[in-house]
PDB file of N, CA, C and O in Angstrom, chain B, residues numbered from 101:
ATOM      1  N   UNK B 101       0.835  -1.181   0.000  1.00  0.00           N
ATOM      2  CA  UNK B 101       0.000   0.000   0.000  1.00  0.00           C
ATOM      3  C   UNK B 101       0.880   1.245   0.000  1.00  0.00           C
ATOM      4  O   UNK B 101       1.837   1.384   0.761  1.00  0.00           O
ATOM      5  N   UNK B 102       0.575   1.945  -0.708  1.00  0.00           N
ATOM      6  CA  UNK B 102       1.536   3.276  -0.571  1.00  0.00           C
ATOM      7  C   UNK B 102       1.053   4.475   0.201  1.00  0.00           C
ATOM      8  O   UNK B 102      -0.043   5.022   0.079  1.00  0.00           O
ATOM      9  N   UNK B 103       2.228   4.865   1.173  1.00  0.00           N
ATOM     10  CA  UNK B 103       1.949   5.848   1.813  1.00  0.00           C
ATOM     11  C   UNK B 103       2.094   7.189   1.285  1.00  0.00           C
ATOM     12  O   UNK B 103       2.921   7.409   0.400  1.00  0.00           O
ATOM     13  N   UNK B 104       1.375   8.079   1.745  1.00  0.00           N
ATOM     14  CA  UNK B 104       1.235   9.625   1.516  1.00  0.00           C
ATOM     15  C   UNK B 104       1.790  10.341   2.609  1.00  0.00           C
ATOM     16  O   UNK B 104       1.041  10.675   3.526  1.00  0.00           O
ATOM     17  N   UNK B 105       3.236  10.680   2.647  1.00  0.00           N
ATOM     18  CA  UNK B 105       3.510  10.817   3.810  1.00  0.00           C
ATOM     19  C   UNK B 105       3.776  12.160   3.528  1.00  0.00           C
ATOM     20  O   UNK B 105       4.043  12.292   2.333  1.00  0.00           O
ATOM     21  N   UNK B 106       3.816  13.451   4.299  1.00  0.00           N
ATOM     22  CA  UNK B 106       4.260  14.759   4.154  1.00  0.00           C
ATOM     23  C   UNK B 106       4.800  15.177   4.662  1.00  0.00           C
ATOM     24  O   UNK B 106       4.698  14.765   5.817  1.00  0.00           O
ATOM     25  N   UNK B 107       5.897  16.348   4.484  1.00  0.00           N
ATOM     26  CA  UNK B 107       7.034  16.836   5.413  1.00  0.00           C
ATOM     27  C   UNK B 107       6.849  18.204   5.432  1.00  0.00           C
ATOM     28  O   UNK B 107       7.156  18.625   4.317  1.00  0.00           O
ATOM     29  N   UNK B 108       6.539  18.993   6.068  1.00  0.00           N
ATOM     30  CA  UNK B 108       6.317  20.725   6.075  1.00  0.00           C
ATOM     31  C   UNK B 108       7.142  21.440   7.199  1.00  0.00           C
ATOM     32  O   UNK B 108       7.292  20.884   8.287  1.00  0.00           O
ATOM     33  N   UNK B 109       7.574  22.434   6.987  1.00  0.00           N
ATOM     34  CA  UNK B 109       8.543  23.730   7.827  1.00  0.00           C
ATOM     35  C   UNK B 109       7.422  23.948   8.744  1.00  0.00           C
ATOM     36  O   UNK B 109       6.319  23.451   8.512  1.00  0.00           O
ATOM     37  N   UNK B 110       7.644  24.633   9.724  1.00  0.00           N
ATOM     38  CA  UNK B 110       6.268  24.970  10.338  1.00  0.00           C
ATOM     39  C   UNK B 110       7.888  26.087  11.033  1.00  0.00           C
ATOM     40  O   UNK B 110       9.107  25.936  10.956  1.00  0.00           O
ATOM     41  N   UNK B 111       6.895  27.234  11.716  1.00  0.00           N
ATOM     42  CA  UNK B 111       7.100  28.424  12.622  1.00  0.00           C
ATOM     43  C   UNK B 111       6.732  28.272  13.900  1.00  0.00           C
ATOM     44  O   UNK B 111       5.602  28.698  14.138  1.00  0.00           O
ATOM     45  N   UNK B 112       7.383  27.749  14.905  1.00  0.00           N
ATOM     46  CA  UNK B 112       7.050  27.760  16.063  1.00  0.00           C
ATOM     47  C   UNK B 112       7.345  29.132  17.077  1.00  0.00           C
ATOM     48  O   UNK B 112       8.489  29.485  17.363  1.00  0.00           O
ATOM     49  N   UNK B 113       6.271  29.743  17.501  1.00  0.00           N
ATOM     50  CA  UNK B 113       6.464  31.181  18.229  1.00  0.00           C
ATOM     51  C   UNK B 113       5.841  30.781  19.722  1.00  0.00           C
ATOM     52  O   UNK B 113       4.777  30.283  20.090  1.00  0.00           O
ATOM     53  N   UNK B 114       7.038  31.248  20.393  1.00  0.00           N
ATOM     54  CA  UNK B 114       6.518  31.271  21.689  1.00  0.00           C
ATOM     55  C   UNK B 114       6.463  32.713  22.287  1.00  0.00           C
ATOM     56  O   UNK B 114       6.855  33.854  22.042  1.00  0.00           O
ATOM     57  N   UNK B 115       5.729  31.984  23.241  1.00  0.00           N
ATOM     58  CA  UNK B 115       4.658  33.587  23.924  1.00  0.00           C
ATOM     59  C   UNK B 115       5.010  33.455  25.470  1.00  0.00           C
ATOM     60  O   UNK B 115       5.805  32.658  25.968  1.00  0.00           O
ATOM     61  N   UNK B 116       4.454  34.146  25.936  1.00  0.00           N
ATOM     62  CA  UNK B 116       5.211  34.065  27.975  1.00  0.00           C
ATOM     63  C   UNK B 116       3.842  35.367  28.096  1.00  0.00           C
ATOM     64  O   UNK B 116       3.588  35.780  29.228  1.00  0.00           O
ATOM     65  N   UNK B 117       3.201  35.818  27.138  1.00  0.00           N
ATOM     66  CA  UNK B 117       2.386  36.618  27.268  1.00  0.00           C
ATOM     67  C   UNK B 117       1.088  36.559  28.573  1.00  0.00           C
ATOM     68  O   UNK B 117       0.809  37.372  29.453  1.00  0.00           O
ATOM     69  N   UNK B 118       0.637  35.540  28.302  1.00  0.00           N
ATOM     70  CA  UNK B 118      -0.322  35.075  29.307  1.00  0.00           C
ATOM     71  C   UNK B 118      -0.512  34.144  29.872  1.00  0.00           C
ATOM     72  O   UNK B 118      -1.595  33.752  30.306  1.00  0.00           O
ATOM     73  N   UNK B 119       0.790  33.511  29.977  1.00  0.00           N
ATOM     74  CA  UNK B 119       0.984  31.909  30.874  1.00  0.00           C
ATOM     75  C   UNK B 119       2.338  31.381  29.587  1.00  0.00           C
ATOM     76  O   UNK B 119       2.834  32.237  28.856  1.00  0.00           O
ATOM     77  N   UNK B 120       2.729  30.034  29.511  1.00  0.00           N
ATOM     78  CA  UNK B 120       3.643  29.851  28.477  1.00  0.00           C
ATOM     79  C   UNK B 120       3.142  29.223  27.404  1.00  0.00           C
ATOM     80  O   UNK B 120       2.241  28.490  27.814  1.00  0.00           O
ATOM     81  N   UNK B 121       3.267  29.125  26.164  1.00  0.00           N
ATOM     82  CA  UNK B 121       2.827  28.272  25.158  1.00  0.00           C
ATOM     83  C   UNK B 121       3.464  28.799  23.924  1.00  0.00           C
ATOM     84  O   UNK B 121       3.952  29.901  23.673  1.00  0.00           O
ATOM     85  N   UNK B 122       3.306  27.555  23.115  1.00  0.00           N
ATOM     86  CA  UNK B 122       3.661  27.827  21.932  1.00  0.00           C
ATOM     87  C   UNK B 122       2.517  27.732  20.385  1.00  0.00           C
ATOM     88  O   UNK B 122       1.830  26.749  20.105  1.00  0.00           O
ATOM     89  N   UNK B 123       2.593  29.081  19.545  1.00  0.00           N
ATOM     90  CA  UNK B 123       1.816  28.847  18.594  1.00  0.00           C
ATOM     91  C   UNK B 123       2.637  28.230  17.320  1.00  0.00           C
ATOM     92  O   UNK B 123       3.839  28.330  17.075  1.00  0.00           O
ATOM     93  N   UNK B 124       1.506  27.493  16.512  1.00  0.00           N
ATOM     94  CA  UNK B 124       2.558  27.074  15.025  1.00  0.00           C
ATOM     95  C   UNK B 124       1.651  27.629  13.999  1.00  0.00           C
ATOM     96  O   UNK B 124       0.431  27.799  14.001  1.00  0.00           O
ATOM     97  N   UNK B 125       2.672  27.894  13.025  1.00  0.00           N
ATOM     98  CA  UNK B 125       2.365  28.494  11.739  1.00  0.00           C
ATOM     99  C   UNK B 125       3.250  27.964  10.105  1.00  0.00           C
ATOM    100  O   UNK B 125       4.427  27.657   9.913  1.00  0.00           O
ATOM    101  N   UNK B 126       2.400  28.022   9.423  1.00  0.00           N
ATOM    102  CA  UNK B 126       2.851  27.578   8.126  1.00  0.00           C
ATOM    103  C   UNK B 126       3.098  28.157   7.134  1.00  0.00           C
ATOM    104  O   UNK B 126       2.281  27.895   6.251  1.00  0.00           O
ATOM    105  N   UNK B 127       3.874  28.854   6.837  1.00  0.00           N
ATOM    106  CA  UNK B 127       3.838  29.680   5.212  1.00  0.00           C
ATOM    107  C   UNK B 127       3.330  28.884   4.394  1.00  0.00           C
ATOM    108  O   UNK B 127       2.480  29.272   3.592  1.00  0.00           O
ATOM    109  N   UNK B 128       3.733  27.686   4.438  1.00  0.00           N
ATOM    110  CA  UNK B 128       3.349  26.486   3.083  1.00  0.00           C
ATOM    111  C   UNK B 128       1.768  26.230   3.124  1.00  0.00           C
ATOM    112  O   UNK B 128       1.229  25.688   2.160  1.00  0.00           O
ATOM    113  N   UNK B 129       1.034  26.621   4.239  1.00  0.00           N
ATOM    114  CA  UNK B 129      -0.228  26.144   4.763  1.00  0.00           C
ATOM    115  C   UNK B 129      -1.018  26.908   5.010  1.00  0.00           C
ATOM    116  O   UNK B 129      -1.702  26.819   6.030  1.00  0.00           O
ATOM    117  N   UNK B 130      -1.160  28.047   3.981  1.00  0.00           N
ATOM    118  CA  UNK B 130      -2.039  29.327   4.314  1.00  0.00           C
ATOM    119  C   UNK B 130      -3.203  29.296   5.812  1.00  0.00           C
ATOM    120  O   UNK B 130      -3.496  28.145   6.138  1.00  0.00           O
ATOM    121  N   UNK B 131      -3.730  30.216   6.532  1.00  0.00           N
ATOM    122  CA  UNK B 131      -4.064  29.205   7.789  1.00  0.00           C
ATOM    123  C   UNK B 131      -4.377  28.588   8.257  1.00  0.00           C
ATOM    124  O   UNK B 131      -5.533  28.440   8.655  1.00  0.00           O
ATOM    125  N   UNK B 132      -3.310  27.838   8.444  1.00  0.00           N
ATOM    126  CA  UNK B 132      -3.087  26.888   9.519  1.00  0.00           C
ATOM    127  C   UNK B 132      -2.458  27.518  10.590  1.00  0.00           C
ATOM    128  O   UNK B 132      -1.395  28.076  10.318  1.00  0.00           O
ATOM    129  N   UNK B 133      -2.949  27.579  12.027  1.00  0.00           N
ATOM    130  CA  UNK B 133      -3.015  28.075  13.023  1.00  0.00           C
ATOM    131  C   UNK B 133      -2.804  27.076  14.122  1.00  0.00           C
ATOM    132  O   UNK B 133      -3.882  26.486  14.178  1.00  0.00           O
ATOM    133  N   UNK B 134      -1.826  26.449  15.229  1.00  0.00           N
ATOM    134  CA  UNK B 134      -2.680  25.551  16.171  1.00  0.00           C
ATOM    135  C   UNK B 134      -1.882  25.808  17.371  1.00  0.00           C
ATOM    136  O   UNK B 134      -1.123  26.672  16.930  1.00  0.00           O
ATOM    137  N   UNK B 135      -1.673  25.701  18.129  1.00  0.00           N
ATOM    138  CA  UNK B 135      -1.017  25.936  19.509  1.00  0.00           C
ATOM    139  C   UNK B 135      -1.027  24.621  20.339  1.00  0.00           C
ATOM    140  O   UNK B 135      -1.687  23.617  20.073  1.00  0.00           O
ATOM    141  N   UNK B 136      -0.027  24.831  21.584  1.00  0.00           N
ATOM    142  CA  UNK B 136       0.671  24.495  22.716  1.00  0.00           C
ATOM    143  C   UNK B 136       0.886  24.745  23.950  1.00  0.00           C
ATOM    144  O   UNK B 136       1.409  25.830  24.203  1.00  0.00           O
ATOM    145  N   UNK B 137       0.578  23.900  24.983  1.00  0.00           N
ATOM    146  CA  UNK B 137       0.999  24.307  26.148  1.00  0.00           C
ATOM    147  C   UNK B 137       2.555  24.438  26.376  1.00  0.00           C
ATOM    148  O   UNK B 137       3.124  25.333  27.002  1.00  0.00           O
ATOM    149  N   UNK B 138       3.317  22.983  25.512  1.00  0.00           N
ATOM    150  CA  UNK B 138       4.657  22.902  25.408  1.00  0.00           C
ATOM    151  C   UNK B 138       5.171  22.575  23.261  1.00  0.00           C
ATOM    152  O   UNK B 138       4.703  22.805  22.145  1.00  0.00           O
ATOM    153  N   UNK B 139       6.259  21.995  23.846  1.00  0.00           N
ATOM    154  CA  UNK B 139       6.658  21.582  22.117  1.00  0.00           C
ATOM    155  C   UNK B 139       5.711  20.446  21.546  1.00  0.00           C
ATOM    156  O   UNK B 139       5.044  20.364  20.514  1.00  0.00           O
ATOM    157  N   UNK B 140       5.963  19.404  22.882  1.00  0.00           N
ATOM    158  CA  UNK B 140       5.302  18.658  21.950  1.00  0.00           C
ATOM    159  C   UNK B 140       3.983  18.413  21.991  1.00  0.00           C
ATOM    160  O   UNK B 140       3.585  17.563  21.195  1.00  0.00           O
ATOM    161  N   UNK B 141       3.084  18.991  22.795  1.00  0.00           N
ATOM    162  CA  UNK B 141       1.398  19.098  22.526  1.00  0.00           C
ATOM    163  C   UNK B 141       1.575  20.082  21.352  1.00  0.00           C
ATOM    164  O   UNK B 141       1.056  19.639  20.327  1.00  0.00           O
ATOM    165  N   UNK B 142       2.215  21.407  21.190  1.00  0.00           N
ATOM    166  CA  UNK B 142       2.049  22.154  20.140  1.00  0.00           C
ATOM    167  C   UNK B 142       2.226  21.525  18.170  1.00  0.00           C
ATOM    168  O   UNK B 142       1.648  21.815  17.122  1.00  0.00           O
ATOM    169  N   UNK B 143       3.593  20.368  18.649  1.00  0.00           N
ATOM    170  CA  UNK B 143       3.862  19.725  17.463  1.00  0.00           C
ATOM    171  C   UNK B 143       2.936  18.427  17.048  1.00  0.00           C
ATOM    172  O   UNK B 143       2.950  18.115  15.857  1.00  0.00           O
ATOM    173  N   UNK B 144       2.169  17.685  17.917  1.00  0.00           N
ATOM    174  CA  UNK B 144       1.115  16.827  18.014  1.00  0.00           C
ATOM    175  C   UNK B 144      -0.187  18.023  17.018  1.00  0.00           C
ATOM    176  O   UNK B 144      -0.612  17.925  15.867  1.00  0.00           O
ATOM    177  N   UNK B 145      -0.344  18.596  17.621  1.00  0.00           N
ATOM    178  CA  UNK B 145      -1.478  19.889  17.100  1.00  0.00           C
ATOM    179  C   UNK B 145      -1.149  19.791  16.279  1.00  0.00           C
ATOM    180  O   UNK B 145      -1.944  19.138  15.603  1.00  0.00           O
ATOM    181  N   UNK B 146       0.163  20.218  15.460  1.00  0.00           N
ATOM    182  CA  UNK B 146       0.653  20.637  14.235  1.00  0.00           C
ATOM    183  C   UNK B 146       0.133  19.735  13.264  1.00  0.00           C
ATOM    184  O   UNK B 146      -0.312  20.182  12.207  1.00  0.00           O
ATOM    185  N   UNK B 147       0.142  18.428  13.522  1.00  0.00           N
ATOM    186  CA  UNK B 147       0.126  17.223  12.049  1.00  0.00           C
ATOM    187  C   UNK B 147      -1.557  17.414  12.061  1.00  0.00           C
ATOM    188  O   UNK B 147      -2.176  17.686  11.032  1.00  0.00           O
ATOM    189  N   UNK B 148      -2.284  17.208  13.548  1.00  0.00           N
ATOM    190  CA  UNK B 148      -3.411  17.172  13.022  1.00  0.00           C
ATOM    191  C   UNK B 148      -4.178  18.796  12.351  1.00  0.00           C
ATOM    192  O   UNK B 148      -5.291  19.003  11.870  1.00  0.00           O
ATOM    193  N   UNK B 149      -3.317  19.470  12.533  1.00  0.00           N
ATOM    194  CA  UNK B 149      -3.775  20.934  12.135  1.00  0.00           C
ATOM    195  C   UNK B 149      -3.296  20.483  10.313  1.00  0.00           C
ATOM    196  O   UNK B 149      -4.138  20.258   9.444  1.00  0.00           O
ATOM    197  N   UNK B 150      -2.220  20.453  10.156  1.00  0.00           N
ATOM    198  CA  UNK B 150      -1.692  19.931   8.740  1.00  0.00           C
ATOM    199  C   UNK B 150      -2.261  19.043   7.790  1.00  0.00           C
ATOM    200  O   UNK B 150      -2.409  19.358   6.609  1.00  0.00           O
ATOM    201  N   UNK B 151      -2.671  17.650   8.390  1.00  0.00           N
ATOM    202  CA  UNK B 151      -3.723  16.856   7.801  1.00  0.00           C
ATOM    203  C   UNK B 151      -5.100  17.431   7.609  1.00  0.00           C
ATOM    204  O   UNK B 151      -5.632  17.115   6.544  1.00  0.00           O
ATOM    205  N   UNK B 152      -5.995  18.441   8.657  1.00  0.00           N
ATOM    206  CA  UNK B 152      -6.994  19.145   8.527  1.00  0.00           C
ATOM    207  C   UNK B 152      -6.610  19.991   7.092  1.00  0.00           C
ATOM    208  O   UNK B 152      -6.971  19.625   5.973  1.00  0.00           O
ATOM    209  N   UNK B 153      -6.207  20.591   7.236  1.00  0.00           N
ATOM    210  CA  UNK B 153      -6.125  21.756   5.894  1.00  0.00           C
ATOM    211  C   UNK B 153      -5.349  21.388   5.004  1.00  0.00           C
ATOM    212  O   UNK B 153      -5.060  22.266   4.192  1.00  0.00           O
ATOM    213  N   UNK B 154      -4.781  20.145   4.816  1.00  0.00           N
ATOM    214  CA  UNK B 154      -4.229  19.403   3.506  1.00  0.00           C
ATOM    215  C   UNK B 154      -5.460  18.164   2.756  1.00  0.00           C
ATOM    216  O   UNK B 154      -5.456  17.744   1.598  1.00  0.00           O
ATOM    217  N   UNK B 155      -6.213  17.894   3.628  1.00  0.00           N
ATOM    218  CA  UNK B 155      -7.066  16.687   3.253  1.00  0.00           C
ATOM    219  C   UNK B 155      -7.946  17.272   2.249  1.00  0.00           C
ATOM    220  O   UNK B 155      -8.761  18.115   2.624  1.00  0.00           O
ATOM    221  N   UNK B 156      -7.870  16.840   0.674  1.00  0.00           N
ATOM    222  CA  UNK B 156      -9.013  16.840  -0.248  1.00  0.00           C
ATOM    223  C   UNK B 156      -8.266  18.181  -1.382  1.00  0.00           C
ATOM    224  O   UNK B 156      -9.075  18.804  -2.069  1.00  0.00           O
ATOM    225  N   UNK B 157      -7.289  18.416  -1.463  1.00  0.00           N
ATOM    226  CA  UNK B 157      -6.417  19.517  -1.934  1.00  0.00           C
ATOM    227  C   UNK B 157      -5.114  19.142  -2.312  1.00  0.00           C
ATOM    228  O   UNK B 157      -4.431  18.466  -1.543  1.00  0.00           O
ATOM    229  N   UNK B 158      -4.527  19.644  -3.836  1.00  0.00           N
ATOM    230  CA  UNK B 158      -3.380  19.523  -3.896  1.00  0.00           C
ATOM    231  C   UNK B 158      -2.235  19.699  -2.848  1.00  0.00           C
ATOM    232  O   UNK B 158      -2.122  20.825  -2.362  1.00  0.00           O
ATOM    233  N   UNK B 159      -1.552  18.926  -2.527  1.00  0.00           N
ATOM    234  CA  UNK B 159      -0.749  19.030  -1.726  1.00  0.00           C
ATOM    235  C   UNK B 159       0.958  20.474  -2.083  1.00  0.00           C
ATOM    236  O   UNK B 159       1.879  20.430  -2.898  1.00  0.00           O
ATOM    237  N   UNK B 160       0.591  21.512  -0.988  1.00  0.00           N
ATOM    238  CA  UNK B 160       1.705  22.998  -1.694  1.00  0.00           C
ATOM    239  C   UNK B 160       2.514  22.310  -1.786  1.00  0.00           C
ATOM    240  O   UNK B 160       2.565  21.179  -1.302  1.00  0.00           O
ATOM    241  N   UNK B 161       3.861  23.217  -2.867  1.00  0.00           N
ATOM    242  CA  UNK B 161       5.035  22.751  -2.886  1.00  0.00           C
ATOM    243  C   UNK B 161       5.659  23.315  -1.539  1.00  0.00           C
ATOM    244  O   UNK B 161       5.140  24.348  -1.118  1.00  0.00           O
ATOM    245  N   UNK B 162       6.874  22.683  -0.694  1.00  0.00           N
ATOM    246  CA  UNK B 162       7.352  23.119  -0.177  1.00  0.00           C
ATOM    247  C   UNK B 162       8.518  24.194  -0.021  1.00  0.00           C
ATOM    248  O   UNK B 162       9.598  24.077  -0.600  1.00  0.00           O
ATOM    249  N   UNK B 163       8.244  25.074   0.679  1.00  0.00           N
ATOM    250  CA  UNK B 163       9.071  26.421   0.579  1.00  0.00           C
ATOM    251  C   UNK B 163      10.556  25.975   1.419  1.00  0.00           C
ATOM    252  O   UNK B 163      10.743  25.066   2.228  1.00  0.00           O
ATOM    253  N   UNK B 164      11.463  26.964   0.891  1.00  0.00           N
ATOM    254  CA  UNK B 164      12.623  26.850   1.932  1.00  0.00           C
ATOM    255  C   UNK B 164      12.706  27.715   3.183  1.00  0.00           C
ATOM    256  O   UNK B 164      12.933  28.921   3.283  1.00  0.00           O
ATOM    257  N   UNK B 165      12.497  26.912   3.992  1.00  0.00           N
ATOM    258  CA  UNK B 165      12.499  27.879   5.192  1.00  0.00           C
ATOM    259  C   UNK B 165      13.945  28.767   5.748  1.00  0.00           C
ATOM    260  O   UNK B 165      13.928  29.378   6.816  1.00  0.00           O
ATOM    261  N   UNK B 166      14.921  28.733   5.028  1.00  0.00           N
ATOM    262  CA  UNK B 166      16.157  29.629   4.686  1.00  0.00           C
ATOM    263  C   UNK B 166      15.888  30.842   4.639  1.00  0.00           C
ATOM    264  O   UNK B 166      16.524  31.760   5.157  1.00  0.00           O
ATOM    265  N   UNK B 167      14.507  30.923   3.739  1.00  0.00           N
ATOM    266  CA  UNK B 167      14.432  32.145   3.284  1.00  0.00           C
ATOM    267  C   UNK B 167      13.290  33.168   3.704  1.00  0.00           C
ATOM    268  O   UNK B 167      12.886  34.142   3.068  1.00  0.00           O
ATOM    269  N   UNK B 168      12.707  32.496   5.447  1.00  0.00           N
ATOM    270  CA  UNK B 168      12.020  33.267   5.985  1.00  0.00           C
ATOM    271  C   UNK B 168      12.781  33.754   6.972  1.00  0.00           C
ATOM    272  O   UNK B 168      13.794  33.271   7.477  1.00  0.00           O
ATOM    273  N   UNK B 169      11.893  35.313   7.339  1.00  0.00           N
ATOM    274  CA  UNK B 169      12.723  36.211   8.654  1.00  0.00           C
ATOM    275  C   UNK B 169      11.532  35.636   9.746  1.00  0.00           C
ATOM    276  O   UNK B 169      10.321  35.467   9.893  1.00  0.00           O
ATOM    277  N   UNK B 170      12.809  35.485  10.358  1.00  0.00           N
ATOM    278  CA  UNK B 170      11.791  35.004  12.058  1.00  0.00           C
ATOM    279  C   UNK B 170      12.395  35.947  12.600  1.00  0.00           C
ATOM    280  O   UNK B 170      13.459  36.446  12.236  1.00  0.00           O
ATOM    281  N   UNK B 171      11.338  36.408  14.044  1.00  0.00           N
ATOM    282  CA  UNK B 171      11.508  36.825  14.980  1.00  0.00           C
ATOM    283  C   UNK B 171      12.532  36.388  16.042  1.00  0.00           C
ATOM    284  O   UNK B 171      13.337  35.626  15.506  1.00  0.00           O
ATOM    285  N   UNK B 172      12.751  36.541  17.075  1.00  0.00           N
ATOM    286  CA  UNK B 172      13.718  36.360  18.405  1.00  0.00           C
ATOM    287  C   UNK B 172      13.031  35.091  18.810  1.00  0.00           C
ATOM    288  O   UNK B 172      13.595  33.996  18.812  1.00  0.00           O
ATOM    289  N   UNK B 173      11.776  35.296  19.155  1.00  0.00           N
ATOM    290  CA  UNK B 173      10.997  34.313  19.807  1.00  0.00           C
ATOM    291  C   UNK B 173      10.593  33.260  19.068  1.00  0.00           C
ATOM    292  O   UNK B 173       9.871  32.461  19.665  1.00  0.00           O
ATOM    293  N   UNK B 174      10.953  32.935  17.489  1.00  0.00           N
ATOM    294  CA  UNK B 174      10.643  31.767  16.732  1.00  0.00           C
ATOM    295  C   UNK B 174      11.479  30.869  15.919  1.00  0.00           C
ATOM    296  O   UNK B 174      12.486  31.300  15.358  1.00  0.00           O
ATOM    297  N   UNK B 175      11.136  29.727  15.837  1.00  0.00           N
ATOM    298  CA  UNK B 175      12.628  28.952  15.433  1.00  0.00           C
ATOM    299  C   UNK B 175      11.437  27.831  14.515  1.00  0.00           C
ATOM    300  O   UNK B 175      10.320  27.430  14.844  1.00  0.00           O
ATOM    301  N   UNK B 176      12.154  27.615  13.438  1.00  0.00           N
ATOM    302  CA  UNK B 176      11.891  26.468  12.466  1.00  0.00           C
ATOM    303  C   UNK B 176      11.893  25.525  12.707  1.00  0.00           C
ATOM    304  O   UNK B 176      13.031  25.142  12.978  1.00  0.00           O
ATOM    305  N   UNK B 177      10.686  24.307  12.836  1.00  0.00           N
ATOM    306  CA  UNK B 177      10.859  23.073  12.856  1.00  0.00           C
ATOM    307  C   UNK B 177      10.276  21.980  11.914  1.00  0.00           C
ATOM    308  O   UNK B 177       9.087  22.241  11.725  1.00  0.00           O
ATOM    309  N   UNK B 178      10.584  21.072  11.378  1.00  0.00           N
ATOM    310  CA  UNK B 178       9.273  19.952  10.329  1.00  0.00           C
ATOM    311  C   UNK B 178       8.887  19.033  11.117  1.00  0.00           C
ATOM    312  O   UNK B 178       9.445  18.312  11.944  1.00  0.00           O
ATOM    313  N   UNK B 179       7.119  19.253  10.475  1.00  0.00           N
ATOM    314  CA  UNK B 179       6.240  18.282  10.941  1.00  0.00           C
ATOM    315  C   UNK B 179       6.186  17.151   9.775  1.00  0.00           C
ATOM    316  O   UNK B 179       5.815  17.447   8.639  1.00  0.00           O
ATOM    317  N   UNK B 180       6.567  15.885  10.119  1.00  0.00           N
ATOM    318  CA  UNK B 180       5.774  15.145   9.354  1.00  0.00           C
ATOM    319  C   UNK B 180       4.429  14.350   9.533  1.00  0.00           C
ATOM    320  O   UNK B 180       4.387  13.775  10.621  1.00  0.00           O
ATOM    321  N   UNK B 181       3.403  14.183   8.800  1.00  0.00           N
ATOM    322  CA  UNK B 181       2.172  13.651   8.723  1.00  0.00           C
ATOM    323  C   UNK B 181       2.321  12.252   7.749  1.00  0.00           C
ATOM    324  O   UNK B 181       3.209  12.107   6.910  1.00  0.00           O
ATOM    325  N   UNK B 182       1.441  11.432   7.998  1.00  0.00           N
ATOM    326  CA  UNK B 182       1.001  10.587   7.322  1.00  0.00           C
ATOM    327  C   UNK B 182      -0.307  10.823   6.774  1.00  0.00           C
ATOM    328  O   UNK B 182      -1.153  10.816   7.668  1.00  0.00           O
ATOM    329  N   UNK B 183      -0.724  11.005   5.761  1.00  0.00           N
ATOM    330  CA  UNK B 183      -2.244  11.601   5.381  1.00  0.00           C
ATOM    331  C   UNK B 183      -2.588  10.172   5.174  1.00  0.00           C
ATOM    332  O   UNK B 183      -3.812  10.072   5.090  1.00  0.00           O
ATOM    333  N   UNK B 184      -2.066   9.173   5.073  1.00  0.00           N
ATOM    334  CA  UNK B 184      -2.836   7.656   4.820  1.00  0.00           C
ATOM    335  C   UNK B 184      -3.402   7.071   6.305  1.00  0.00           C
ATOM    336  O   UNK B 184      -4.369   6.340   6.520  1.00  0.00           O
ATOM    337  N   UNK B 185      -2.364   7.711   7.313  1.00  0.00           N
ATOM    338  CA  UNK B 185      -2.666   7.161   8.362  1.00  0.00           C
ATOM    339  C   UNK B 185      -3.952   8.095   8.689  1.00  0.00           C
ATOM    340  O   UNK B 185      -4.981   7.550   9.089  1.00  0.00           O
ATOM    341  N   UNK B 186      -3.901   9.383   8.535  1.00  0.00           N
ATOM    342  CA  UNK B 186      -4.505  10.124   9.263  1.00  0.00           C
ATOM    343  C   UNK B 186      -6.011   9.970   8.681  1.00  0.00           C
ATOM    344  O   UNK B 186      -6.927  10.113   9.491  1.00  0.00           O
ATOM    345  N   UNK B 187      -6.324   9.689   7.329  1.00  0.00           N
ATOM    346  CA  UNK B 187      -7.284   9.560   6.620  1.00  0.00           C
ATOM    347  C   UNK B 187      -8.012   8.815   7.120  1.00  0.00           C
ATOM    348  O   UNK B 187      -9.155   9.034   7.521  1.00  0.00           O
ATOM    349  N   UNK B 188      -7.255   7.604   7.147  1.00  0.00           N
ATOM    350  CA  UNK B 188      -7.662   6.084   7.580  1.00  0.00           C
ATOM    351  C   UNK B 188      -8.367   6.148   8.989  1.00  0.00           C
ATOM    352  O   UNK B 188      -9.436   5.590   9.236  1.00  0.00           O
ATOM    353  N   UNK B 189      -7.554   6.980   9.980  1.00  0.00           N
ATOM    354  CA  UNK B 189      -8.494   7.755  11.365  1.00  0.00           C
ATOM    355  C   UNK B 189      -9.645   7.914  11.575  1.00  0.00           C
ATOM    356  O   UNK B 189     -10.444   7.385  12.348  1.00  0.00           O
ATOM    357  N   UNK B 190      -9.753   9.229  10.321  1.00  0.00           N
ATOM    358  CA  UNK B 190     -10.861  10.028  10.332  1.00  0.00           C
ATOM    359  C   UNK B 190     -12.076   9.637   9.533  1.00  0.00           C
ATOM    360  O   UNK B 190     -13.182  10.173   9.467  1.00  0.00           O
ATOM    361  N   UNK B 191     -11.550   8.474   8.893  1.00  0.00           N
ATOM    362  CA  UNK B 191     -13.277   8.000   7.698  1.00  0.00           C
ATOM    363  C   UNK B 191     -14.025   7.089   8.828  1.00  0.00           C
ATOM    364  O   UNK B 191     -15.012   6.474   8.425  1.00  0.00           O
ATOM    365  N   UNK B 192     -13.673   6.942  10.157  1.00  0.00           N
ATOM    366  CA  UNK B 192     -14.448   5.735  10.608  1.00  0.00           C
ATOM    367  C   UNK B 192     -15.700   6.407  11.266  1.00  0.00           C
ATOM    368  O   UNK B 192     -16.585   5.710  11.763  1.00  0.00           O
TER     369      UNK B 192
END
């Protein structure tokens, strides 16, 4: 069976604004929006935020994240998804 597996940059910004957490963001993923208490509830969020707004749509090309300006407070990380797995989840 062949998998559909995806690899995307994501923007992780953290905040201290009103308790700690982290939001994620996608250039590649027009919005896509999802947040965090820590990294990895925020990066868990991320695939299912990613599979949400990738499911039923050409899949974007991926950008180089080289060539975005981040802030102080944000650092680059990739999410990967399985859209076969995740599909397979969500049809039941």
């Amino acid at each position: 069976m062949k998998q559909d597996i995806l690899n995307y940059p994501v923007i992780l910004t953290e905040y201290t604004d009103d308790g700690h957490y982290y939001v994620v963001t996608s250039p590649n993923i027009p919005g896509m929006v999802t947040d965090g208490k820590n990294l990895t509830e925020a990066l868990t969020h991320a695939e299912d935020a990613m599979a949400t707004m990738l499911d039923g749509i050409d899949y974007p090309a991926v950008q180089d994240p080289k060539l975005w300006k981040l802030k102080d407070n944000q650092l680059v990380t990739w999410v990967t998804v399985s859209m076969t797995k995740w599909l397979t989840q969500h049809d039941q």
